[in-house]
C-alpha positions as CSV (number, residue, x, y, z in Angstrom):
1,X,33.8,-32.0,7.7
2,X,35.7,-29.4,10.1
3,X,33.8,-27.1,9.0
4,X,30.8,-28.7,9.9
5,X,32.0,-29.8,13.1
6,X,32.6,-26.2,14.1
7,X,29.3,-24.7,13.2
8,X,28.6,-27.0,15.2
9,X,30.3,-26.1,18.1
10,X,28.8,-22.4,17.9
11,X,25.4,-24.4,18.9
12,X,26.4,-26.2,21.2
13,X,26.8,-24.6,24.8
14,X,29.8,-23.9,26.5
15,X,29.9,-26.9,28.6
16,X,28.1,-30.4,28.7
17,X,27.5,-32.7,31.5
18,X,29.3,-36.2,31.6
19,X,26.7,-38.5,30.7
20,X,26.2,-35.9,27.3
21,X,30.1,-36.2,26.9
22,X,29.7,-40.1,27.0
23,X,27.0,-40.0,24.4
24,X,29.0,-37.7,22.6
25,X,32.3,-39.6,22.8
26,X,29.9,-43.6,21.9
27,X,31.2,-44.8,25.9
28,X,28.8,-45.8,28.2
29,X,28.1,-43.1,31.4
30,X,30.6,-45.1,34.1
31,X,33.3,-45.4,30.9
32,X,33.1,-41.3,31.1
33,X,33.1,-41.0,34.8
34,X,36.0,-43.6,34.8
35,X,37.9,-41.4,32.5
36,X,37.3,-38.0,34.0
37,X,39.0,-39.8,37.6
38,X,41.7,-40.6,35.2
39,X,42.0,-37.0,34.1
40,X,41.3,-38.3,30.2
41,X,38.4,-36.0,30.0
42,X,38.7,-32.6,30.3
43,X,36.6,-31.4,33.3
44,X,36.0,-27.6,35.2
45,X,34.3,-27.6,38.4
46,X,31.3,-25.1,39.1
47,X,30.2,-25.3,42.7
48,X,29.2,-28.8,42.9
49,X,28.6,-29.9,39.6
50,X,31.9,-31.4,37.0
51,X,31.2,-30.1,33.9
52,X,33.2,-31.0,30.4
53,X,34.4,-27.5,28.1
54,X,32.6,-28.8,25.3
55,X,35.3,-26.4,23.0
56,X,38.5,-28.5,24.8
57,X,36.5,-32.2,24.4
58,X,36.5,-31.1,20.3
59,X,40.6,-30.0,20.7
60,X,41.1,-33.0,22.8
61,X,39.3,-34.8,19.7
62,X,41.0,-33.5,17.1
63,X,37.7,-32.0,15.4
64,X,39.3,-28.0,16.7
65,X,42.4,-26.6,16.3
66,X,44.6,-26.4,19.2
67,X,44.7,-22.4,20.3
68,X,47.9,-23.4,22.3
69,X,49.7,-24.8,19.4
């Protein structure tokens, strides 16, 4: 399944919004803007815009290894 998970990844791009993490993650869009205030999502700020590394949601999930381990 990891595997899987990681090819993946390589399709995926680099970063997502939060309402495509909330999908992601089966919580509803104000349940992943709730979290991100709460510093439970991982977020990077570009200009305006909060995006989600979609490579540290998958370590935060468990589905990557963790490069700092």
């Amino acid at each position: 399944m990891t595997a899987t998970i990681i090819a993946d990844l390589t399709a995926m791009p680099a970063t997502m919004t939060i309402p495509e993490a909330a999908e992601l993650l089966g919580i509803s869009r104000s349940a992943a803007y709730r979290a991100v205030a709460r510093g439970e999502i991982p977020t990077i700020r570009i200009g305006r815009r909060l995006l989600v590394p979609t490579a540290k949601l998958y370590t935060m999930l468990g589905w990557l290894p963790d490069p700092a381990a």
